[in-house]
C-alpha positions in Angstrom: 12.2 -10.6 15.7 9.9 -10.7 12.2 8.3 -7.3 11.0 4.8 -7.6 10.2 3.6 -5.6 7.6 -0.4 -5.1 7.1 -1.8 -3.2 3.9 -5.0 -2.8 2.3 -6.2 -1.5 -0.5 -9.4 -1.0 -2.9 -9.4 -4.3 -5.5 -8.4 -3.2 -8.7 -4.4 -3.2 -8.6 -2.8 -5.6 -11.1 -0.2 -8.5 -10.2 3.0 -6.4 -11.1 1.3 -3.7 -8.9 1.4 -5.3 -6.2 4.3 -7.0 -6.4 5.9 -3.8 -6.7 4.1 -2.4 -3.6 5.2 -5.8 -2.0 9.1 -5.3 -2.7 9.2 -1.4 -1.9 7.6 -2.2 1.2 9.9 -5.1 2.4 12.8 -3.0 1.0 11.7 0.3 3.3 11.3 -2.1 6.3 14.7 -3.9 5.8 16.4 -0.4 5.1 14.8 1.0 8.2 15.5 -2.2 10.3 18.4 -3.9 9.0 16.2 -7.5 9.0 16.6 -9.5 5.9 14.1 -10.4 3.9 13.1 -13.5 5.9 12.3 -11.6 8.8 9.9 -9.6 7.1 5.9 -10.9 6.9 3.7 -8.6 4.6 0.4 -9.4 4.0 -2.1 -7.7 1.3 -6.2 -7.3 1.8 -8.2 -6.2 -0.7 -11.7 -5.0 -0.9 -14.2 -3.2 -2.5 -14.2 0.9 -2.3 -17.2 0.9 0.0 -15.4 -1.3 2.7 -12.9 2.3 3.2 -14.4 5.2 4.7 -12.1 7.9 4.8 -13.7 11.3 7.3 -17.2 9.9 7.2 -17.3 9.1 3.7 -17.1 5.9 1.8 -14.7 5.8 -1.0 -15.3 5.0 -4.5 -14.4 1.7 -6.1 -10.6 2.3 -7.4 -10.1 3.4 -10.8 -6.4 2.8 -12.5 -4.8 6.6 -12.5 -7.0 8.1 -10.2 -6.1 12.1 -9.6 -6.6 10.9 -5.7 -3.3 8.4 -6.6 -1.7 11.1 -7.9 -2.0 13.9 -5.5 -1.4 10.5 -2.7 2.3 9.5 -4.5 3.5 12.8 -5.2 2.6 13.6 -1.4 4.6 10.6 -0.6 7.5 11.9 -3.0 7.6 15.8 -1.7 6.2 15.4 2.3 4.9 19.3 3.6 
C-alpha cells in the first residue's frame, strides 16, 4: 500500500527548502510506517498567501524568517 503525502505552502520557499521538507517528510512516514521510500508519494502545492485563510483571516504572502515560522518550528520541536 503507497502513502500519499499532500502539503501546501505559501510560494516563496527555495529548492533546498523544499527538498528538505520533501525528505523529512518521506523519512517521518517511512519511520512511522516501515514503507520504503517507493511506497511513499508526496506531492508539494504552492500558492500565494491570500489563497490560505487561517480563523477567518487571509494570510500574508510568506516572507523568508517569519517570527510566525519560528513560533510554528519550535512548536513542532517542544509540543504543549
Amino acid at each position: 500500500m503507497m502513502s500519499i503525502i499532500s502539503c501546501d505552502l505559501r510560494q516563496g520557499r527555495t529548492d533546498e527548502q523544499k527538498h528538505a521538507l520533501a525528505a523529512g517528510l518521506i523519512q517521518a512516514v517511512r519511520t512511522a510506517t516501515g514503507e520504503p521510500v517507493g511506497e511513499v508519494f508526496l506531492v508539494i502545492r504552492e500558492g500565494r498567501g491570500i489563497d490560505f485563510v487561517e480563523a477567518g483571516e487571509h494570510l500574508p504572502e510568506f516572507v523568508e524568517g517569519n517570527v510566525n515560522d519560528t513560533e510554528l518550528i519550535n512548536s513542532l520541536h517542544h509540543p504543549q
